[in-house]
KOLGUTI-991347 format. One record per residue: x, y, z of N, C-alpha, C in turn; chain. Coordinates in Angstrom, 3 decimals, always signed. Example, Ala and Ser with C-alpha at 12.3 -4.5 7.8 and 13.67 -1.06 7.14 Angstrom:
<atoms>
      n_u      n_v      n_w     ca_u     ca_v     ca_w      c_u      c_v      c_w kette
  +13.190   -5.690   +7.800  +12.300   -4.500   +7.800  +13.200   -3.300   +7.800     A
  +12.850   -2.250   +7.080  +13.670   -1.060   +7.140  +12.900   +0.030   +7.870     A
</atoms>
This chain:
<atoms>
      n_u      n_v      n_w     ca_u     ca_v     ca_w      c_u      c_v      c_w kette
   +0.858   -1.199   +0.000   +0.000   +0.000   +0.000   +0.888   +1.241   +0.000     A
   +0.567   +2.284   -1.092   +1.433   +3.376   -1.199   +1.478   +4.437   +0.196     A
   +2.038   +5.019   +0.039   +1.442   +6.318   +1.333   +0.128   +7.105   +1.205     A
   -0.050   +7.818   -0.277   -1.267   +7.769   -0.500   -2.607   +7.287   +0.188     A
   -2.235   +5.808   -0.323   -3.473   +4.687   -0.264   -3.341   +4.466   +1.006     A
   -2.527   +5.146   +1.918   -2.475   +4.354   +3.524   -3.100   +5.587   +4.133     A
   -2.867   +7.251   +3.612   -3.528   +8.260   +4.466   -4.844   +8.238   +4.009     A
   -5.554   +7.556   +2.545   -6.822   +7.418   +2.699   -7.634   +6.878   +3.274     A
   -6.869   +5.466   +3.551   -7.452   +5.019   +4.950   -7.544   +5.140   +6.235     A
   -6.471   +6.152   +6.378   -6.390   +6.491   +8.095   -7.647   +7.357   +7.775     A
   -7.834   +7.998   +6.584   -9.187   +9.222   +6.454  -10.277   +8.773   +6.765     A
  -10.288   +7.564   +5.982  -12.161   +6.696   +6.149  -11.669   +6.403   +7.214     A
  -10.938   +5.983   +8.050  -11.325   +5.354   +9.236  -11.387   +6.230  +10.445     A
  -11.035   +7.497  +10.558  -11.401   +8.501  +11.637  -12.771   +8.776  +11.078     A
  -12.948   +9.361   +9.916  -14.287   +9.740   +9.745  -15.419   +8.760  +10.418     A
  -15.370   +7.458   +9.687  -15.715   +6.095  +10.402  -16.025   +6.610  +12.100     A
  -14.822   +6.605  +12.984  -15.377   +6.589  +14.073  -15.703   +7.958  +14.827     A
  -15.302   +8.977  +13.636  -15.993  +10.171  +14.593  -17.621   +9.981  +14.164     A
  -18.275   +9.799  +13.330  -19.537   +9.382  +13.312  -20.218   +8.379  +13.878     A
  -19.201   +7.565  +14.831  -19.949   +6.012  +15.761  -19.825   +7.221  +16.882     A
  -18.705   +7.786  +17.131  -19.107   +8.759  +18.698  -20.172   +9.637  +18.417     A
  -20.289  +10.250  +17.463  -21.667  +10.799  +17.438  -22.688  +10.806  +17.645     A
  -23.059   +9.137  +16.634  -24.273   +8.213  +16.855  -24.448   +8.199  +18.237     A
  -23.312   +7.852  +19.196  -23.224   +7.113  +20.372  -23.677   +8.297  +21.183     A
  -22.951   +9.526  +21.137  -23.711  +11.096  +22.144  -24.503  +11.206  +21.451     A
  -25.575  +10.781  +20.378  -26.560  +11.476  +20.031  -27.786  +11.562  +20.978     A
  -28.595  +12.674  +21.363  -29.486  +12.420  +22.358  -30.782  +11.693  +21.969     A
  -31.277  +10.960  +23.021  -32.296  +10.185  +22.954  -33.536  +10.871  +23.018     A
  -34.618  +11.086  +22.587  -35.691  +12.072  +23.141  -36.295  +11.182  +24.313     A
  -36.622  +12.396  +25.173  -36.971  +11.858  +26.359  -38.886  +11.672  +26.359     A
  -38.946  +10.877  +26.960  -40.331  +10.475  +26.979  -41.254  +10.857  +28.483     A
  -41.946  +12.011  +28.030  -42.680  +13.242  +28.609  -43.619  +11.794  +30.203     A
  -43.281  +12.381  +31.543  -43.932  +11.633  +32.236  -44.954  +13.094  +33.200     A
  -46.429  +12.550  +32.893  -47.121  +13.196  +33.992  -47.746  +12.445  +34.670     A
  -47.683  +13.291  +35.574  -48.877  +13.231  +37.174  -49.965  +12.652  +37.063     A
  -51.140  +12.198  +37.877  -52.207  +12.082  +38.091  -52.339  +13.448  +38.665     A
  -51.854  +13.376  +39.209  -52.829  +14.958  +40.223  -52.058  +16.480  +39.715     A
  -51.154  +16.234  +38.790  -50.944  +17.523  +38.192  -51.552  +17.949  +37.220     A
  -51.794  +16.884  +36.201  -51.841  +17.011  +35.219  -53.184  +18.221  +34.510     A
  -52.908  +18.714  +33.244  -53.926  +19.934  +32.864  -54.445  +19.263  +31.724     A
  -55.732  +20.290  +31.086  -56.375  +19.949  +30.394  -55.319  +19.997  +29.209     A
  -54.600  +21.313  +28.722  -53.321  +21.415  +28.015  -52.687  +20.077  +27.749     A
  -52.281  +19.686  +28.617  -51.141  +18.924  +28.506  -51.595  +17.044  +27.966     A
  -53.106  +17.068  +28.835  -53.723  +15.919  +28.355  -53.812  +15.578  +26.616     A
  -54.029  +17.189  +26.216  -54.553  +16.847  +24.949  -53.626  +17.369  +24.108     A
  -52.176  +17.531  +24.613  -51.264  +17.053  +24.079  -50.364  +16.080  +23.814     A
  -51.203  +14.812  +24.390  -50.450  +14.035  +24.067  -51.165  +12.826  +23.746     A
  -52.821  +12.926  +23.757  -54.203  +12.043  +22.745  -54.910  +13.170  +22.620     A
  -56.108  +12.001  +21.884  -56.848  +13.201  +20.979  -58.127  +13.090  +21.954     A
  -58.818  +13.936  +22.756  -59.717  +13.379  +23.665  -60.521  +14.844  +23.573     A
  -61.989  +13.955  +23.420  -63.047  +15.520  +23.188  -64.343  +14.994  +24.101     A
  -64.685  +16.242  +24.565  -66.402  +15.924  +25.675  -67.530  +15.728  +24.352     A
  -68.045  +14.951  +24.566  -69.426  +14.439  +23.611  -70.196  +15.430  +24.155     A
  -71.251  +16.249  +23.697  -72.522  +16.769  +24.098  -73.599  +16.725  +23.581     A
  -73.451  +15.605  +22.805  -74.566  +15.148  +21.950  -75.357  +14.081  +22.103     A
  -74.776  +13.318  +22.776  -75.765  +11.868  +23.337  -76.540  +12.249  +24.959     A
  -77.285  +12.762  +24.777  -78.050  +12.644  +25.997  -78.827  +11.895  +26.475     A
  -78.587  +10.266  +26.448  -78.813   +9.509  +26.730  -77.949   +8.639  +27.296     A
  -77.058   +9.061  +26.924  -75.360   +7.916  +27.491  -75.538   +7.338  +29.164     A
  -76.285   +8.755  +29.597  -76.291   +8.248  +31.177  -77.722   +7.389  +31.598     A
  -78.817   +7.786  +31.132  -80.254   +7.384  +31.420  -79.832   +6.384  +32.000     A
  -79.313   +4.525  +31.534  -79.725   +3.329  +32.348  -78.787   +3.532  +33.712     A
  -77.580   +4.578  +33.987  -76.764   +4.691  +35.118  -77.394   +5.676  +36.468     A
  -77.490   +6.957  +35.705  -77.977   +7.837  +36.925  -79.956   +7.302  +36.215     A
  -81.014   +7.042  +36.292  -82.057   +7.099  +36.451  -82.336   +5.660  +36.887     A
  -81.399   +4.811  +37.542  -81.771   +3.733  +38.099  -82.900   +3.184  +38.799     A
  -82.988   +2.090  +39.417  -84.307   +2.206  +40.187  -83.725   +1.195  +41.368     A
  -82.447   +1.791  +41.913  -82.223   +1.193  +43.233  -82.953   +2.104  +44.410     A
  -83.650   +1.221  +45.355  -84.290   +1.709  +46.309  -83.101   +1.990  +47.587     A
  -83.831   +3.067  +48.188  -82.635   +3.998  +49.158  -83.246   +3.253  +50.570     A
  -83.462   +2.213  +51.011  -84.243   +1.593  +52.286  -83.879   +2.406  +53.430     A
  -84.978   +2.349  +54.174  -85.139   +3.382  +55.173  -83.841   +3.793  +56.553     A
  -83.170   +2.378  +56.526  -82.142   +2.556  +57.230  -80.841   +3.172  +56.723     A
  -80.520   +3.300  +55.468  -79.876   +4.109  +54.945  -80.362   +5.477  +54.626     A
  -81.573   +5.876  +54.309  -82.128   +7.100  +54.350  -81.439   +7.701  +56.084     A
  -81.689   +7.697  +57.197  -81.363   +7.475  +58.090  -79.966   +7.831  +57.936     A
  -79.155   +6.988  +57.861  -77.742   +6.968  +57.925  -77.401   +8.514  +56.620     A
  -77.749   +7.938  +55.815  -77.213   +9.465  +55.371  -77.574  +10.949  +55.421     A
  -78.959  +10.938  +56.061  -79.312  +12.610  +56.705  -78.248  +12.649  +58.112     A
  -78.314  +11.515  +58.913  -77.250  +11.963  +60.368  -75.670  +12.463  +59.395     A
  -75.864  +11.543  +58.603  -74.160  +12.340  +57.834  -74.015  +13.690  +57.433     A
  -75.245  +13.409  +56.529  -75.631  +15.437  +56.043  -75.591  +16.417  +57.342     A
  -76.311  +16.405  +58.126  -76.673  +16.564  +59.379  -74.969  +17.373  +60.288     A
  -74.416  +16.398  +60.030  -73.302  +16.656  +61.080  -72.133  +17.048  +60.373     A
  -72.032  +17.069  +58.541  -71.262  +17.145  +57.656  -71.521  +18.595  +56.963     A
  -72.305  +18.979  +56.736  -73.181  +20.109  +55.711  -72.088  +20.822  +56.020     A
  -71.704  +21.882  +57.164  -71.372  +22.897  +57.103  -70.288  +23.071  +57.293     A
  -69.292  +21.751  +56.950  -67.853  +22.189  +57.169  -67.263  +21.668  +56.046     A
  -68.442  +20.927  +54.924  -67.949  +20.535  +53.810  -66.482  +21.419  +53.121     A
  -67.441  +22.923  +53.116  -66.485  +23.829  +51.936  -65.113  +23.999  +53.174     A
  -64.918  +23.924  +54.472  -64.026  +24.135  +54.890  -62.892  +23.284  +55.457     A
  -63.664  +21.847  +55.385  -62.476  +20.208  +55.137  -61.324  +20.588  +54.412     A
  -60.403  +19.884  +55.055  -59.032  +19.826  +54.553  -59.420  +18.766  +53.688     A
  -58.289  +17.896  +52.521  -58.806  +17.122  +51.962  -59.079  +15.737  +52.807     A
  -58.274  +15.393  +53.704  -58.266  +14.185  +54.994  -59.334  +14.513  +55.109     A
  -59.714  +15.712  +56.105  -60.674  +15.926  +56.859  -62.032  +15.354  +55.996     A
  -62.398  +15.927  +54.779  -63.354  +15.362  +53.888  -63.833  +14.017  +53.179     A
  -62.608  +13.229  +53.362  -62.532  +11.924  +52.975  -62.932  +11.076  +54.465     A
  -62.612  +11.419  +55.605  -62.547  +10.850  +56.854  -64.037  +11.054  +57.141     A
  -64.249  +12.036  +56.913  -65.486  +12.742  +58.107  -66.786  +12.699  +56.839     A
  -66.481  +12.394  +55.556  -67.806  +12.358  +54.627  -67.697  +11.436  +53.674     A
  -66.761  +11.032  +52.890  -66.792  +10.588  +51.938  -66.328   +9.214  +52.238     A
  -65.861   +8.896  +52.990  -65.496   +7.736  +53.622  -66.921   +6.770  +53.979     A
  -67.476   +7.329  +55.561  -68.492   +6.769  +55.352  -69.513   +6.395  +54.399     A
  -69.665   +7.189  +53.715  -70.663   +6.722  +52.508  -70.088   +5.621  +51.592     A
  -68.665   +5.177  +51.372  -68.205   +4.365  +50.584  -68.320   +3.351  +51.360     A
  -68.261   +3.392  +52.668  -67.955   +1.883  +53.234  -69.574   +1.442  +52.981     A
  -70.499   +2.195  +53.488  -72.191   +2.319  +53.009  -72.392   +1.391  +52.025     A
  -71.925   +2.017  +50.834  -72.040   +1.556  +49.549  -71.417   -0.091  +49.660     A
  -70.386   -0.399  +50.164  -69.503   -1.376  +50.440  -69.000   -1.747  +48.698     A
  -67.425   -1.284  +48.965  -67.044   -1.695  +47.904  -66.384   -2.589  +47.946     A
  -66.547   -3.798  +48.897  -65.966   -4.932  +48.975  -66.666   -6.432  +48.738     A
  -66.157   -7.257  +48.152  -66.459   -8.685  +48.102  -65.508   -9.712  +48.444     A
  -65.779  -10.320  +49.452  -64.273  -11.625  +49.080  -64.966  -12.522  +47.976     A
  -66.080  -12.903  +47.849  -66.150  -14.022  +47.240  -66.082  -13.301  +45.620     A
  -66.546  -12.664  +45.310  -65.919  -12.138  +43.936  -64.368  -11.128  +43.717     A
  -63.799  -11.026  +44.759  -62.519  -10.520  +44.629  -62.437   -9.369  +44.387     A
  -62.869   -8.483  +44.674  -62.966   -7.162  +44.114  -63.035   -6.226  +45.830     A
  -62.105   -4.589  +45.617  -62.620   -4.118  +46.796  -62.139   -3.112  +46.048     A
  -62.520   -1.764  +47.009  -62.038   -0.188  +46.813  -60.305   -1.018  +47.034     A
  -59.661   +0.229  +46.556  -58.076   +0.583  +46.935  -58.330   +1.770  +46.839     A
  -57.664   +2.348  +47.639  -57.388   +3.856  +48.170  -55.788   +4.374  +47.763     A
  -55.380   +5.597  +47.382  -53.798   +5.976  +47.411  -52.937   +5.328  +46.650     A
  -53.424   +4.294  +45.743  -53.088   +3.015  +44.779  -52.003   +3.613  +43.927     A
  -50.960   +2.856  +43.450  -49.995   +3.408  +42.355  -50.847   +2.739  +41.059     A
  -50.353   +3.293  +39.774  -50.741   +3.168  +38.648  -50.222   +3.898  +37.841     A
  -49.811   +3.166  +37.060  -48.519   +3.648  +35.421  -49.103   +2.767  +34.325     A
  -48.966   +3.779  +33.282  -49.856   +3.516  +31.853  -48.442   +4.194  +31.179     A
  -47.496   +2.865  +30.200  -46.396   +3.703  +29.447  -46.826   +3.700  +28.083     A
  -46.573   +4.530  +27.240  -46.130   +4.516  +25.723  -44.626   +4.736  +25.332     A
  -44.711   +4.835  +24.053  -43.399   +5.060  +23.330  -43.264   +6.316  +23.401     A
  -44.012   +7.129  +23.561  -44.484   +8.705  +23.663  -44.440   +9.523  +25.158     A
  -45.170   +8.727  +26.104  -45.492   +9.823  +27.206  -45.691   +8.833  +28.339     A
  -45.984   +9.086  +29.638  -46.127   +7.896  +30.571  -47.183   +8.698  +31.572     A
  -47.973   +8.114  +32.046  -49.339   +8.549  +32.922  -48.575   +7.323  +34.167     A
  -48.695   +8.481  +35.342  -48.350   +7.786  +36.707  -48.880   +7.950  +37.370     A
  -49.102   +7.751  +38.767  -49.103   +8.548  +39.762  -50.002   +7.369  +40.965     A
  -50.515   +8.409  +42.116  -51.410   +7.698  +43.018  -52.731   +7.751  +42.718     A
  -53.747   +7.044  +42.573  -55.208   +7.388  +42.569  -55.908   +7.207  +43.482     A
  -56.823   +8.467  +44.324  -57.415   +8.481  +45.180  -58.520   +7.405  +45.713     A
  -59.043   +7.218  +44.201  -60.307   +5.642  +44.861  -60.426   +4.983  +43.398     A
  -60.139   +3.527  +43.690  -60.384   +2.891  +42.434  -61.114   +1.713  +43.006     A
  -62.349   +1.176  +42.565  -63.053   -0.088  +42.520  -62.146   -0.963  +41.654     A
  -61.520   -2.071  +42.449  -60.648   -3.145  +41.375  -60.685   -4.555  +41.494     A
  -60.364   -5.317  +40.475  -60.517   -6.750  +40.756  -59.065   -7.001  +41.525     A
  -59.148   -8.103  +42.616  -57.844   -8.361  +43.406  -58.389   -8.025  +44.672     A
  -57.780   -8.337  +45.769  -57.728   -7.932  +47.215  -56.329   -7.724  +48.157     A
  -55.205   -8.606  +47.796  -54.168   -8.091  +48.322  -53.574   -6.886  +47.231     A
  -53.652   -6.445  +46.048  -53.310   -5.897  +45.135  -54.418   -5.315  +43.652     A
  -54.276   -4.252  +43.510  -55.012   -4.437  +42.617  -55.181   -5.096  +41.258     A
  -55.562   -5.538  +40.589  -54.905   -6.385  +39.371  -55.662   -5.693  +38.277     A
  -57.053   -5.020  +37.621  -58.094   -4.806  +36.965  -58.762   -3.734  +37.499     A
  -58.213   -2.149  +37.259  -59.333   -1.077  +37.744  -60.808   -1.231  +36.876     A
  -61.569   -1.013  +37.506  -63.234   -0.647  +36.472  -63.489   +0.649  +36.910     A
  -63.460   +1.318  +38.237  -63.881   +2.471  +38.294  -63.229   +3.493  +39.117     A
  -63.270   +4.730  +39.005  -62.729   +5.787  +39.450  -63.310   +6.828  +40.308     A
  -62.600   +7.438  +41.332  -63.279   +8.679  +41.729  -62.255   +9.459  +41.928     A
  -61.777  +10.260  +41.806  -61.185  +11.423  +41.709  -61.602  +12.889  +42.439     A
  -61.382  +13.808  +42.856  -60.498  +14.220  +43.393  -60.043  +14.785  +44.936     A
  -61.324  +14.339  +45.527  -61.607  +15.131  +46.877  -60.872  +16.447  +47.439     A
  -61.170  +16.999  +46.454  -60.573  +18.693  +46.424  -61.872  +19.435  +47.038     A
  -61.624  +20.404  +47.657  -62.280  +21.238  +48.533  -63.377  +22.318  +47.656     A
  -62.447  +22.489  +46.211  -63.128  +23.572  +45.709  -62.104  +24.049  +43.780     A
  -62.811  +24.787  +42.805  -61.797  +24.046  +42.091  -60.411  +25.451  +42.086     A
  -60.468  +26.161  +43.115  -59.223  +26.579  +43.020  -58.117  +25.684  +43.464     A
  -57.830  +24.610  +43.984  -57.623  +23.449  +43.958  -56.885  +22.768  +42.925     A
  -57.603  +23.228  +41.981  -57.115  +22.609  +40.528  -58.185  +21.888  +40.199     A
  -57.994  +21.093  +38.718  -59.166  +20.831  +37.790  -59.077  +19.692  +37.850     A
  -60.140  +18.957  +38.929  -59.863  +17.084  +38.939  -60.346  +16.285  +37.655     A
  -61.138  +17.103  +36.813  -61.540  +16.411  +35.523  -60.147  +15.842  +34.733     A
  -58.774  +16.538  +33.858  -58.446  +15.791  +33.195  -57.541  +15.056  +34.107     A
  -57.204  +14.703  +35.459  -56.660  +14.053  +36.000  -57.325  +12.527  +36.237     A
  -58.661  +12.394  +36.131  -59.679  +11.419  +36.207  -59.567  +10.989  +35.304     A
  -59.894  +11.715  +33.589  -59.389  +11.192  +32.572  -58.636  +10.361  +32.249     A
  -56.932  +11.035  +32.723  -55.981  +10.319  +32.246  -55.731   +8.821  +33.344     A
  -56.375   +8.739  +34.390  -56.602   +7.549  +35.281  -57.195   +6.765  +33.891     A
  -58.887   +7.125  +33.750  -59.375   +6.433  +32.862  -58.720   +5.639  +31.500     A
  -58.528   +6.648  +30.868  -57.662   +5.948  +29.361  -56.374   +4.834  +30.180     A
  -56.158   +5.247  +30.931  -54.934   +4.265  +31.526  -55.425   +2.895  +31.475     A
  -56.544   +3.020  +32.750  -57.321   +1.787  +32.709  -57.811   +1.236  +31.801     A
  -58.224   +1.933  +30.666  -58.798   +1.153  +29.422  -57.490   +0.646  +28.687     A
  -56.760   +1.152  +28.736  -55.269   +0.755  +27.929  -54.909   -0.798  +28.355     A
  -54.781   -0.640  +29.416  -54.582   -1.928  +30.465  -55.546   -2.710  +30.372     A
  -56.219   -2.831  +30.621  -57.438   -3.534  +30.220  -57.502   -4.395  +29.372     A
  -57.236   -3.288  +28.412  -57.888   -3.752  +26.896  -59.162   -3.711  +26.876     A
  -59.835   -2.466  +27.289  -61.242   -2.618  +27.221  -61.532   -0.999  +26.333     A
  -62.879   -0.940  +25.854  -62.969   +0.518  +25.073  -63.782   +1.339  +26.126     A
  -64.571   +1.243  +27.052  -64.929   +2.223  +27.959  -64.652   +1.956  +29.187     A
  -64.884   +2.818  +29.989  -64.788   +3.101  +31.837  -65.777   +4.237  +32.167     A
  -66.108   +3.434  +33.809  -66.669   +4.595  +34.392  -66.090   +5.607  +35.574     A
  -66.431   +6.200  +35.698  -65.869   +7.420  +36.830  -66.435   +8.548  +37.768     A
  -65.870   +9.306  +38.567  -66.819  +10.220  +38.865  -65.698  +11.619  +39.385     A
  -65.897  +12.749  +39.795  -65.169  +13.460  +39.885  -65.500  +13.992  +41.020     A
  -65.386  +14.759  +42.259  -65.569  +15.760  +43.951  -65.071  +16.729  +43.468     A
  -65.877  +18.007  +43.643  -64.871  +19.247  +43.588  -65.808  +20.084  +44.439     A
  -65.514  +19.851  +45.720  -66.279  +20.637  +47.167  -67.433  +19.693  +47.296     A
  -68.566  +20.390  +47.207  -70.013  +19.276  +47.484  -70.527  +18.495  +46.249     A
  -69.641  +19.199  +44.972  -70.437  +18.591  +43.703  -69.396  +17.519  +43.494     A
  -70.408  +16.620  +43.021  -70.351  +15.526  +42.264  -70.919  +15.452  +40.754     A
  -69.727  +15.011  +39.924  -70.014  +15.105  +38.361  -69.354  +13.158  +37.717     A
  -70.377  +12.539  +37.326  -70.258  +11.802  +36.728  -69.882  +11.396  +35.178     A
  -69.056  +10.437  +35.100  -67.997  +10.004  +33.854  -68.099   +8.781  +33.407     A
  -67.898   +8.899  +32.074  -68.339   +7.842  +31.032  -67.156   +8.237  +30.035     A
  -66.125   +7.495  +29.428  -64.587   +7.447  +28.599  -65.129   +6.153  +27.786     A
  -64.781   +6.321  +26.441  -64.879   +5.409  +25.677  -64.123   +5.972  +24.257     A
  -62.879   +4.240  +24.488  -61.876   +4.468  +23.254  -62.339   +4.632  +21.882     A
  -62.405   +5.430  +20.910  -62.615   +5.346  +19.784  -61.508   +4.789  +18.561     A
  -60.148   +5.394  +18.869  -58.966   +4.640  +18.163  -58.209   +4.326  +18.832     A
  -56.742   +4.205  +18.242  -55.701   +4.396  +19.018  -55.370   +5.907  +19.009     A
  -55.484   +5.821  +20.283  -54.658   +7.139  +20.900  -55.892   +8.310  +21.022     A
  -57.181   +8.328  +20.751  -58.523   +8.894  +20.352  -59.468   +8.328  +21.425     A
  -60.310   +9.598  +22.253  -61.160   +9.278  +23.516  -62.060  +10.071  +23.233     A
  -63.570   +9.924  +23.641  -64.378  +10.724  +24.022  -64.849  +10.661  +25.124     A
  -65.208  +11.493  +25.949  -66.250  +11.604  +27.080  -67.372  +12.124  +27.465     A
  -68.348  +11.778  +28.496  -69.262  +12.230  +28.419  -69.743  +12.945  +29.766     A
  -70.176  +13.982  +30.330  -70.014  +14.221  +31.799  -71.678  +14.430  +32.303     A
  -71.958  +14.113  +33.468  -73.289  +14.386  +33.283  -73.789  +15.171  +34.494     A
  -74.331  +15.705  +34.782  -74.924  +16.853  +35.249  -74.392  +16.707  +36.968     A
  -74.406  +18.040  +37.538  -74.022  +17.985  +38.872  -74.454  +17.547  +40.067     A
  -74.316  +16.645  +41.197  -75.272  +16.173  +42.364  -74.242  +16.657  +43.124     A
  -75.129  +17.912  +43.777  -75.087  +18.468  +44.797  -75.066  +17.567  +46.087     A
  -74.269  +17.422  +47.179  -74.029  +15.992  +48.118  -74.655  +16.809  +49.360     A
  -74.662  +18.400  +49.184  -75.399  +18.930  +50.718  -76.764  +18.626  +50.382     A
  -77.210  +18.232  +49.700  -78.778  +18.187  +49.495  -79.081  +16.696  +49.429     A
  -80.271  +16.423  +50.841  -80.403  +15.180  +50.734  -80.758  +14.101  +49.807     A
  -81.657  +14.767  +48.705  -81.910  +13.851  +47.851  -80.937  +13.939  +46.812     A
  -80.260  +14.843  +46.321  -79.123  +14.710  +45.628  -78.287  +13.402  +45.741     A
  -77.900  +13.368  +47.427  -76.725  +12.533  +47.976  -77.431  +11.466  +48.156     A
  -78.633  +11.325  +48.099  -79.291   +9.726  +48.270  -79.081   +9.163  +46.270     A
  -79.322  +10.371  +45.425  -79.175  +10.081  +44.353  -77.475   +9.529  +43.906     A
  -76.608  +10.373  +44.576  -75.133   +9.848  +44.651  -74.672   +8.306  +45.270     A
  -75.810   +7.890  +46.478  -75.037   +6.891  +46.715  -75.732   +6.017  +45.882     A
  -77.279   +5.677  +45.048  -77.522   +4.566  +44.159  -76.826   +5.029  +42.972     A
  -76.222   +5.771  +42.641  -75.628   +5.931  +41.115  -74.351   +4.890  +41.840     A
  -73.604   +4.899  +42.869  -72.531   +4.603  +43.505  -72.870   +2.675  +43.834     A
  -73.854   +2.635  +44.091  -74.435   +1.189  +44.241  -74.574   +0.470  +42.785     A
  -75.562   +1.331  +41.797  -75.729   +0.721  +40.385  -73.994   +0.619  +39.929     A
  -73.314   +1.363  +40.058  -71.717   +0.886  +39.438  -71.150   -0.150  +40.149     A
  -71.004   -0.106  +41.177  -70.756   -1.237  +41.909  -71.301   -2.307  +41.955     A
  -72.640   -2.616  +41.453  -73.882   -3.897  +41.401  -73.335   -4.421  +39.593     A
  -73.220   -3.594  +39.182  -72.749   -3.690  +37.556  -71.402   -4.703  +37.383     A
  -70.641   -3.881  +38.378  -69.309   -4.171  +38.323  -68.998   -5.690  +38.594     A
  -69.218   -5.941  +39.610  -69.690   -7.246  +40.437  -70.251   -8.374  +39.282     A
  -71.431   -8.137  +38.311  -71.996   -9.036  +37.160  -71.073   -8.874  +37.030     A
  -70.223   -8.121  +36.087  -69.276   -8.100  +34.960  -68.114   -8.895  +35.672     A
  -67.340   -8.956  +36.763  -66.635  -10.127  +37.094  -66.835  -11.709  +37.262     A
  -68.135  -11.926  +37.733  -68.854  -13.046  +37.688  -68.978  -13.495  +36.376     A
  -69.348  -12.572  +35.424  -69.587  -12.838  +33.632  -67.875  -13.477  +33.342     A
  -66.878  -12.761  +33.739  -65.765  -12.694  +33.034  -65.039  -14.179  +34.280     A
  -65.646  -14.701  +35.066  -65.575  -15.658  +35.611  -65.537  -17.195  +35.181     A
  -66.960  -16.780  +34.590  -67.885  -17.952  +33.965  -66.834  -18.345  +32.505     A
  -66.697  -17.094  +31.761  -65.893  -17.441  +30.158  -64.417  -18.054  +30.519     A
</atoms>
């Protein structure tokens, strides 16, 4: 090999490896991780395509117009709650509100079964990754299949915030939701949202990949007794639902 032919190769071969160190520092893009409880409407719908339906006004009829009866001993139990709860609602810390109101009424409801496996989890971790973005965090109340662990969320409640300067518990419920459907592998979920005394109910259903709609349905006021008698059978019919649908998914 001439001298020539020997500095052309020392040429290709630095070039050669200054382009493997390159490759090698080239940066990786980093893959965007949010919150459950930070997260904004902004940021949700930057990273799926997710729009409120206001056109089916029917989506809710067989959920909230149920025909579970409120029996007299629970009528009872939830005016002494109203009763002793009403007027410190707007001024509960978030503990304070979960302990002293929202608590009791869930155990009420009982979101537990051993023989079908299913109970509330409270403070629960939950991560939903893509190639794109990652949904984490703790969730305040999830109805799930499992008892030492959760294994299968079906339903959500979100946010026991005082009020919505607080922040906006809607797309944080959301991005719980699509999580759970991701995981799943299922195309809808149900949910519900607290922001002081109101209660706003949720309905998510996948349309593509990466594409959600939702549906929200009108406000139940929880200081008002029949409101909150209406909150805990909407809270019973999801939970009575839920329960078939494991037994169904039992049987197959």
């Amino acid at each position: 090999m001439t001298n020539d032919e020997l500095l052309l190769e020392n040429e290709k071969l630095r070039k050669e490896n200054l382009a493997l160190k390159k490759l090698k520092t080239k940066t990786i893009p980093e893959i965007k991780t949010y919150s459950f409880s930070k997260i904004t409407e902004n940021e949700l719908k930057s990273v799926v395509d997710i729009e409120e339906n206001f056109k089916d006004e029917t989506i809710f009829d067989e959920w909230l117009n149920n025909e579970i009866i409120v029996s007299e001993e629970v009528d009872i139990f939830l005016s002494k709650l109203l009763k002793q709860n009403r007027k410190f609602i707007f001024s509960y810390n978030e503990d304070d509100l979960k302990i002293y109101f929202l608590a009791p009424i869930f155990n009420k409801v009982n979101f537990f079964s051993y023989e079908d496996e299913v109970r509330a989890f409270y403070e629960n971790d939950l991560t939903y990754k893509t190639d794109k973005f990652i949904f984490k965090g703790r969730v305040d109340f999830m109805f799930s299949k499992g008892l030492k662990r959760s294994e299968k969320p079906y339903f959500f409640i979100q946010e026991f915030k005082k009020g919505e300067e607080f922040g906006n518990p809607r797309p944080q419920l959301l991005a719980e939701m699509i999580s759970a459907v991701e995981l799943n592998k299922t195309k809808t979920i149900r949910g519900a949202f607290i922001t002081g005394e109101n209660w706003r109910f949720v309905i998510l259903e996948k349309l593509e990949k990466d594409k959600y709609q939702y549906f929200l349905s009108e406000a139940f006021n929880s200081t008002k007794i029949d409101e909150l008698k209406g909150i805990y059978r909407n809270l019973q019919f999801v939970k009575n639902e839920i329960i078939n649908m494991v037994r169904q998914e039992k049987k197959i």
